[in-house]
N, C-alpha and C positions, 0 to 999 in steps of 0.2 A: 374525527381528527384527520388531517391532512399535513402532509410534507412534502411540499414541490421538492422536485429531485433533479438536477440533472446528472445523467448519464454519458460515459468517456468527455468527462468533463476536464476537456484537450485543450483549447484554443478559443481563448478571449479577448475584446479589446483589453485593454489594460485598465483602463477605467471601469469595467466590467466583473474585474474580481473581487471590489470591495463591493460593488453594489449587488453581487448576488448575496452575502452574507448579510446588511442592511435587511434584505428583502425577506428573508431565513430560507433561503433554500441552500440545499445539502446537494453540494458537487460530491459527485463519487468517479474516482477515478484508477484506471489501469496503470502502474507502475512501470509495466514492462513495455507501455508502450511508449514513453520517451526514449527508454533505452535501444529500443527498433526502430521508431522516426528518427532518433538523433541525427542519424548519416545525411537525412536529405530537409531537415525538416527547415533546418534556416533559408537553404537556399528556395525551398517552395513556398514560405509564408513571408518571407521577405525580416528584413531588419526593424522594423515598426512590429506587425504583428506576431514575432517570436518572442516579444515580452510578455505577451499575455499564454504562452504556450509552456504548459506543461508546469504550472507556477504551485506544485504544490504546496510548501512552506505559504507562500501568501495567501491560498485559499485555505490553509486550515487555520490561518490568524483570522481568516477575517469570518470564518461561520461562525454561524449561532452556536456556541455552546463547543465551541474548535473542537469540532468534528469532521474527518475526511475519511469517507469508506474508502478504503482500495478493495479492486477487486484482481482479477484475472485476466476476464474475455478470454476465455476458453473455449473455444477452442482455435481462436484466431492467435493466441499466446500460448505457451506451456501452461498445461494445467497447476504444477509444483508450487508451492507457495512460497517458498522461498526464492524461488526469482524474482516475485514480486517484492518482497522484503529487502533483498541484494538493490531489486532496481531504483525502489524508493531513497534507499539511505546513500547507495554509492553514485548512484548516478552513471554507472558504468555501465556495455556489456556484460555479459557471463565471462568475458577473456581480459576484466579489463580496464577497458578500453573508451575514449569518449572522443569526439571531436576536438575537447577543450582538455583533452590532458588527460593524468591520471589523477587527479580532483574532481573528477565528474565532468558532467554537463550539465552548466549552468551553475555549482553547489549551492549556492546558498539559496536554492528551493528543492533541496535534499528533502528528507525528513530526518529525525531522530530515531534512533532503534526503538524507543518508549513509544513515539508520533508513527511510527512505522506499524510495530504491534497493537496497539489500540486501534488504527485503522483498518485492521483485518480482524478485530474480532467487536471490542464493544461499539467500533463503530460503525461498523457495518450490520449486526445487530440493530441498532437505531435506525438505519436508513432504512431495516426490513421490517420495523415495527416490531422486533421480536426481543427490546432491550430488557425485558422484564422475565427474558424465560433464558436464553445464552446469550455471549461475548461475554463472560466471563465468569471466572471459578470461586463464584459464592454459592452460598445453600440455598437450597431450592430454584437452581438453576441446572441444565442440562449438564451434567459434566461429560462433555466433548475434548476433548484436547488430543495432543501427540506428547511422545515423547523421544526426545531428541539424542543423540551422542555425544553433544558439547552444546553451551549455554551461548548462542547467539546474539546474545545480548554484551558479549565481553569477548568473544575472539576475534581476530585479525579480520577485518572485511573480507580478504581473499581466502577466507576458511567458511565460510558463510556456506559456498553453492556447495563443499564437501559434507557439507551434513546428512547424517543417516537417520530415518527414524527407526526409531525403537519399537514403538508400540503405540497403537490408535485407539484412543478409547470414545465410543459413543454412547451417547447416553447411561454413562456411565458401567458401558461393558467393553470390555476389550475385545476389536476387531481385528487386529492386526499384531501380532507380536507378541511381546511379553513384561509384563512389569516389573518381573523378576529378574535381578542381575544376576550373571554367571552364567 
């Protein structure tokens, strides 16, 4: 089995994002790096080609199966995974902040907190060919996860990068912290 991939899946013609998903290849991409290009990235790709730049929402409509791994690039980005998740959904700096306001850049190829989370586990899972053993919390699957201080999925955007983890559980053992409250 085979799954063409491409990787910091950054900058395309525009006519180019439905056709990788036609073709079933799986863009995987770094969130935090629109939010670090943003400052320079219009004025170096020009007005034409900043449509096909960093168009997340449009390449995960248009995969096979809308799927978009995010990853990190770590160490060229914060390792933290929650930058990556802040930078998918808000579109902003960690202060913020965007070219285009406090609406992001670019918003509407934001992703969704639901489009954001799936991206960093079941579907990046998939792109690893490992969708049958982790990215996510079924039986007979790796239980990996964290455990957070508030639910990310529902606080204020600007509460997002204040998050603490609790506890890291690998393979179903705890590495870090504790599971127990108090």
């Amino acid at each position: 089995m085979w799954r063409p991939r491409i990787e910091h899946a950054q900058v395309f013609q525009p006519s180019d994002l439905e056709r990788i998903g036609k073709l079933g290849v799986i863009a995987s991409v770094q969130p935090t790096h629109a939010t670090s290009d943003m400052k320079y990235a219009e004025s170096r790709l020009g007005p034409d080609r900043i449509k096909g730049a960093y168009a997340y929402q449009t390449l995960l409509q248009a995969s096979p199966g809308k799927r978009l791994p995010l990853g990190s690039d770590f160490p060229v980005e914060g390792i933290n995974p929650l930058l990556g998740f802040y930078a998918a959904i808000a579109r902003c700096s960690p202060e913020g902040t965007s070219p285009h306001g406090p609406g992001g850049w670019y918003p509407a190829e934001a992703l969704t907190r639901v489009q954001a989370l799936r991206g960093m586990t079941r579907d990046a899972a998939y792109a690893a060919f490992a969708e049958h053993t982790c990215g996510q919390l079924a039986s007979g699957f790796a239980a990996d996860f964290v455990v957070l201080d508030r639910n990310i999925m529902q606080v204020p955007l600007e509460e997002i990068l204040g998050t603490r983890v609790l506890a890291t559980v690998v393979d179903g053992q705890v590495v870090y912290g504790s599971l127990l409250s108090g």
